[in-house]
PLY file of the C-alpha trace (Angstrom):
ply
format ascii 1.0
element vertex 287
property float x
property float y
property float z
element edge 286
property int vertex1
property int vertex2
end_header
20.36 -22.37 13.02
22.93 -23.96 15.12
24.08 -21.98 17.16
19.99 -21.02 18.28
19.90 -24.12 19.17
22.58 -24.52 21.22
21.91 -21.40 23.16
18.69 -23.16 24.06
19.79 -25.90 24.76
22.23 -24.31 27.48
19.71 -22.08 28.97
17.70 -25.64 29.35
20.46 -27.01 31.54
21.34 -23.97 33.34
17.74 -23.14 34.44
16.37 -26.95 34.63
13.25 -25.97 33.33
11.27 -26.83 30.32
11.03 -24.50 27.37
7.47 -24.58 25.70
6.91 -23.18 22.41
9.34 -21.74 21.10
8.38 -20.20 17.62
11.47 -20.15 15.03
12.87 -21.86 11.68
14.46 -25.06 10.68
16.52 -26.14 7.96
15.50 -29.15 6.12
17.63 -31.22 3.66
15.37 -30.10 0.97
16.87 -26.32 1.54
13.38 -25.23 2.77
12.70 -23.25 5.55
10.01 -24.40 7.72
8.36 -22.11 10.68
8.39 -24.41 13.91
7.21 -24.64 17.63
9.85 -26.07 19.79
9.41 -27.52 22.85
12.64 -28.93 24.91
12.67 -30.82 28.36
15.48 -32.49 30.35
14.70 -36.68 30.78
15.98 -36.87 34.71
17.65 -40.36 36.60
15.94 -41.74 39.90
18.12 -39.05 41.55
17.01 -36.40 39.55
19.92 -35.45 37.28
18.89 -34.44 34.00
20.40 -37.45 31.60
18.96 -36.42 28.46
17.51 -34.05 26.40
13.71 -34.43 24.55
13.01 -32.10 21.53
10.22 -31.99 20.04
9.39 -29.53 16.62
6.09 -29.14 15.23
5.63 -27.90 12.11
3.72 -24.66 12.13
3.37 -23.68 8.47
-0.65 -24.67 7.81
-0.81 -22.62 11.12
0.81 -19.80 9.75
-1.15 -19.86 6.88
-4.55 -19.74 8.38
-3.13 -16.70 10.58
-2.17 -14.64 7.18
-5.15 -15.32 5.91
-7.02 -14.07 8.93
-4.66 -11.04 8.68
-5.70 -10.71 4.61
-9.52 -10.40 6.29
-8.89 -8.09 9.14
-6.89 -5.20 6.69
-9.56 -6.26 4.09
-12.41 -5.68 6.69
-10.47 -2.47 8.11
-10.35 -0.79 4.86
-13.81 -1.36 3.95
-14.86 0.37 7.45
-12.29 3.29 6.50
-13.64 3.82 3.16
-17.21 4.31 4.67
-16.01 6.28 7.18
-13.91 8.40 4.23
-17.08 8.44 2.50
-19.14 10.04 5.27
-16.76 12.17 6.48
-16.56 13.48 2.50
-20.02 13.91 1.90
-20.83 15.93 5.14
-18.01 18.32 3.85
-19.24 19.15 0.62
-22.27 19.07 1.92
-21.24 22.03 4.25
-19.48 23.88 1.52
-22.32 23.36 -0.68
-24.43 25.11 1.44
-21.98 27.72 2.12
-21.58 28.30 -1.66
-25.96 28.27 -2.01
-25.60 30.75 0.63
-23.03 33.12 -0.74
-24.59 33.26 -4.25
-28.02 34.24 -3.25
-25.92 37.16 -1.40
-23.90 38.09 -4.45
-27.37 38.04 -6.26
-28.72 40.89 -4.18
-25.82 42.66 -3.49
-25.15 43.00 -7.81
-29.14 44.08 -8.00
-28.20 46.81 -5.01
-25.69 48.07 -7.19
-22.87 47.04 -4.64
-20.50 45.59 -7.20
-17.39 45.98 -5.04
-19.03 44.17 -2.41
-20.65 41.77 -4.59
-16.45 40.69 -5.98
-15.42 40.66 -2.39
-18.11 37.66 -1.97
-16.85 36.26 -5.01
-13.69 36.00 -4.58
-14.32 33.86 -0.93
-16.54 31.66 -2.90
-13.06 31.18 -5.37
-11.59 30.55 -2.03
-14.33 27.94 -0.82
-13.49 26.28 -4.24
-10.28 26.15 -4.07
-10.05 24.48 -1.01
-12.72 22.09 -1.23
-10.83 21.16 -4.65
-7.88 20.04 -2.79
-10.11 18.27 0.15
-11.13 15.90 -2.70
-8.19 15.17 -4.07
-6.83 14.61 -0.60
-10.18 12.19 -0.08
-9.00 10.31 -3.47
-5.68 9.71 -2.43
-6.47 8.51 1.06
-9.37 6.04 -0.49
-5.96 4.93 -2.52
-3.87 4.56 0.46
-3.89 1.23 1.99
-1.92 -1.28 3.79
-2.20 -4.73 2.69
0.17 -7.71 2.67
2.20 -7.14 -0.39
2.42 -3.64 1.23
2.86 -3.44 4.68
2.54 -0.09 7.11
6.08 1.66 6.05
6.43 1.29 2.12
2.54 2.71 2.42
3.45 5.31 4.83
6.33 6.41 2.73
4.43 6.33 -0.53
1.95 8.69 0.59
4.19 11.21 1.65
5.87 11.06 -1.77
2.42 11.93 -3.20
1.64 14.47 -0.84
4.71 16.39 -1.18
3.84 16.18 -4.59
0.48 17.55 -5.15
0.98 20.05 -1.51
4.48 21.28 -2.24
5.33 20.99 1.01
9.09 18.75 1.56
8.27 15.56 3.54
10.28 13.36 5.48
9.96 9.87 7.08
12.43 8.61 9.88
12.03 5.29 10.80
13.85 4.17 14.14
15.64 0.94 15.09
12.92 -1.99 15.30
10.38 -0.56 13.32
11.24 -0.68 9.79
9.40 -3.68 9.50
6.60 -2.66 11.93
3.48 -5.27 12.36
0.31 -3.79 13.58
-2.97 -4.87 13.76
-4.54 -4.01 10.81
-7.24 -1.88 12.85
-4.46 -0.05 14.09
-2.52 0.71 11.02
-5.82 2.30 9.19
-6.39 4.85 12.06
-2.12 5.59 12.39
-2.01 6.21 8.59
-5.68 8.66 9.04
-4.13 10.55 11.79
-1.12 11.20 9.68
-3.31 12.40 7.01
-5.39 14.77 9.24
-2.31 15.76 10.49
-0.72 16.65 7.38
-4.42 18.43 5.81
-4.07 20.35 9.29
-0.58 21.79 8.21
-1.45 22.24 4.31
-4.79 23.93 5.18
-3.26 25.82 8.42
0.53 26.03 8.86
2.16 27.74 5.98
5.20 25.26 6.30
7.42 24.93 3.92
8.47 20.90 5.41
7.29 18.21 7.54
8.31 15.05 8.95
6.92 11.71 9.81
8.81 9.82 12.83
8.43 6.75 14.27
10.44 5.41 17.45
10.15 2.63 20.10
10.22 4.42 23.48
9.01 2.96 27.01
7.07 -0.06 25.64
5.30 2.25 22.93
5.36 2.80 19.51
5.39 6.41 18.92
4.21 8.18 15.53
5.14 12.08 15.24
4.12 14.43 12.50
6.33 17.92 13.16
5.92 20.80 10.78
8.21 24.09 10.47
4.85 26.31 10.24
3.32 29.40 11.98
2.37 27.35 14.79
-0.76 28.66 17.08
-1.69 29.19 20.62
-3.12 25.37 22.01
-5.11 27.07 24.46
-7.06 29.70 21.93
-7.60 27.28 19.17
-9.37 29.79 16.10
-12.17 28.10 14.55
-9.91 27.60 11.38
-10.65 23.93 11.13
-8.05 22.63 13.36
-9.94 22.14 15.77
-12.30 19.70 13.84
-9.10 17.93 12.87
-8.07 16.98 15.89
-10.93 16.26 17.34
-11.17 13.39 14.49
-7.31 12.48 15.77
-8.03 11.95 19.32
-11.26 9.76 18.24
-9.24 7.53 16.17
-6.60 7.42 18.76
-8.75 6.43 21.27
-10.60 3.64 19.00
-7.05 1.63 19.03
-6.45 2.38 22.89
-3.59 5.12 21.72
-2.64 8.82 23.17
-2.15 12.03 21.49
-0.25 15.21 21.84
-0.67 18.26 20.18
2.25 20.96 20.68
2.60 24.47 19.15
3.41 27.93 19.92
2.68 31.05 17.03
5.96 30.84 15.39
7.33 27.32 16.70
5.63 24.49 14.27
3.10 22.07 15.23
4.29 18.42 16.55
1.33 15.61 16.60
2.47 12.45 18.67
0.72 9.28 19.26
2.14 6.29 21.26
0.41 3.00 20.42
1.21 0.67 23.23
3.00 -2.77 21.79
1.96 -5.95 23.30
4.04 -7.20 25.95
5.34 -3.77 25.66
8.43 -4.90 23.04
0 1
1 2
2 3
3 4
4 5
5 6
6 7
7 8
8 9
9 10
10 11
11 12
12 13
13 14
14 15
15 16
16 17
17 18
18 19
19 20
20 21
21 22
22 23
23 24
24 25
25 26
26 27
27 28
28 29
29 30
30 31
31 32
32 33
33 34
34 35
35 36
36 37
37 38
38 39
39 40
40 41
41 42
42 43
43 44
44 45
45 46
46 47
47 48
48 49
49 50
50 51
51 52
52 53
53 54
54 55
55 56
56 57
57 58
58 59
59 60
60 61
61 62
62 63
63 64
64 65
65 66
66 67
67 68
68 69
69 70
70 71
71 72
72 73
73 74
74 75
75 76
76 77
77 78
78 79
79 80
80 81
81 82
82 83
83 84
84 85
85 86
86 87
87 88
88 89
89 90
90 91
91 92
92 93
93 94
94 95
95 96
96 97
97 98
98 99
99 100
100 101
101 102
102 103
103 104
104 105
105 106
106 107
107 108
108 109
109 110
110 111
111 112
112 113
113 114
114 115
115 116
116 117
117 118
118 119
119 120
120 121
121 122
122 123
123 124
124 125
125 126
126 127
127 128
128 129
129 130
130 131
131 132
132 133
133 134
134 135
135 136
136 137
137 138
138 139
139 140
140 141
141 142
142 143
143 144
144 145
145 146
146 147
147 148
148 149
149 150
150 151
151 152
152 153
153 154
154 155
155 156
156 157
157 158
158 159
159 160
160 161
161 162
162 163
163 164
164 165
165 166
166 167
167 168
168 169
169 170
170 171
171 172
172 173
173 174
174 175
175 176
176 177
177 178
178 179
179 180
180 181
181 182
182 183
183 184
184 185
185 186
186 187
187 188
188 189
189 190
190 191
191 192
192 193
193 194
194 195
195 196
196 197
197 198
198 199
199 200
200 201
201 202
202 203
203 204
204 205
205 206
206 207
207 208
208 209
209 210
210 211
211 212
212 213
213 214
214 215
215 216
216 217
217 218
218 219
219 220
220 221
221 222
222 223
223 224
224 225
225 226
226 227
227 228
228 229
229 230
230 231
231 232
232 233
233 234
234 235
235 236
236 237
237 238
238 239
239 240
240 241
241 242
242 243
243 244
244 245
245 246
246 247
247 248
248 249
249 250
250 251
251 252
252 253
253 254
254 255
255 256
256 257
257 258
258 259
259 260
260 261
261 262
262 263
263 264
264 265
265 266
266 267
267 268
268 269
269 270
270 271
271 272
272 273
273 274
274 275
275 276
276 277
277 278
278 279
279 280
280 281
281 282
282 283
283 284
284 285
285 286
């Protein structure tokens, strides 16, 4: 890395100032690669001219270790807390439709004693409904409780492979467009569990809601955030008459999440027009 350090080394003597800790590589005559801190000051003369040039690298990879392993914890730790949360979030929904379903039967009951058989398959056939749905809820639980980012699979490669899965099992086309700077992203682990949950609400809002036929999954740098969109092609509905269809339980659970990592998030939609989720994650030191 020559030329890196030459570059420094002339913004050293055109600015006259020290440059502290400057993280990057070196080459040693092994081959290796070694992660450094370099620091660089000018040695001045009685009459201040700068006469020489100390350098000084510090090898940084026991410190780089200790900070992947305290990275290993923290997603450890964060999926842990998401699986609980997964787990509550599951068992107060069957619970509901459990309830519904005790409910419903104890109708049908009466209804076939009445005589009211026409009425009674009416009932029936929302219960099939009830089913049905709460079916794919599981299996939407089950793949999100398989869904995490670790290490050896960092935030995109996850993000993507979910989508796969859920265009699989949803038949709904899916889509991920990564922009320039982020197809490596590095969040904090807290940060990645609750951006990969709001795409999944997101994306159980449009299967449940939208009748789309596609959706996409963006992510862009813009104004010192990173922004995460989830856009559907799908009926669409009036923001300010939400139906109680569900989606308004959904993104209530959104904006929570956002808010838990200090994020924002949008919801657009007209009948007709798609839906379009966005949250922007602020990036420290807003790169």
């Amino acid at each position: 890395l020559r030329d890196e350090a030459r570059q420094l080394l002339a913004r050293l003597v055109a600015s006259g100032e020290p440059i502290y800790n400057y993280e990057t590589l070196r080459l040693r005559k092994s081959g290796d690669r070694l992660p450094v801190m370099v620091t660089v000051s000018p040695i001045r003369d009685a009459n201040g001219k700068a006469i020489a040039l100390l350098g000084i690298s510090t090898d940084m990879r026991e410190r780089k270790r200790l900070e992947q392993e305290v990275l290993r914890q923290q997603r450890e730790l964060a999926t842990l807390q998401e699986r609980e949360r997964l787990a509550r979030e599951l068992n107060d929904d069957l619970g509901q439709v459990l309830g519904y379903v005790n409910t419903q039967r104890q109708a049908v009951r009466e209804l076939l004693a009445r005589g009211q058989t026409e009425m009674a398959d009416t009932f029936l056939k929302r219960l099939v409904e009830v089913a049905q749905d709460a079916h794919a809820d599981v299996r939407e639980y089950i793949l999100s409780l398989q869904t995490n980012v670790s290490h050896e699979q960092p935030f995109i490669p996850t993000l993507r492979a979910y989508l796969q899965r859920f265009s699989q099992y949803s038949g709904i086309r899916t889509e991920l467009r990564v922009g320039d700077g982020l197809d490596r992203a590095d969040f904090d682990p807290s940060v990645e569990a609750q951006l990969m949950r709001i795409v999944q609400e997101a994306l159980t809002n449009v299967r449940k809601h939208a009748n789309a036929r596609q959706a996409s999954v963006s992510l862009a740098l813009k104004a010192g955030a990173a922004q995460v969109e989830i856009a559907d092609d799908g009926k669409g509905f009036d923001t300010s008459q939400l139906a109680d269809d569900g989606r308004h339980f959904g993104q209530r659970i959104m904006r929570e999440r956002a808010q838990e990592i200090g994020a924002t998030l949008e919801v657009q939609s007209a009948e007709g027009q798609g839906t379009r989720v966005t949250v922007s994650v602020p990036r420290p030191g807003g790169s």
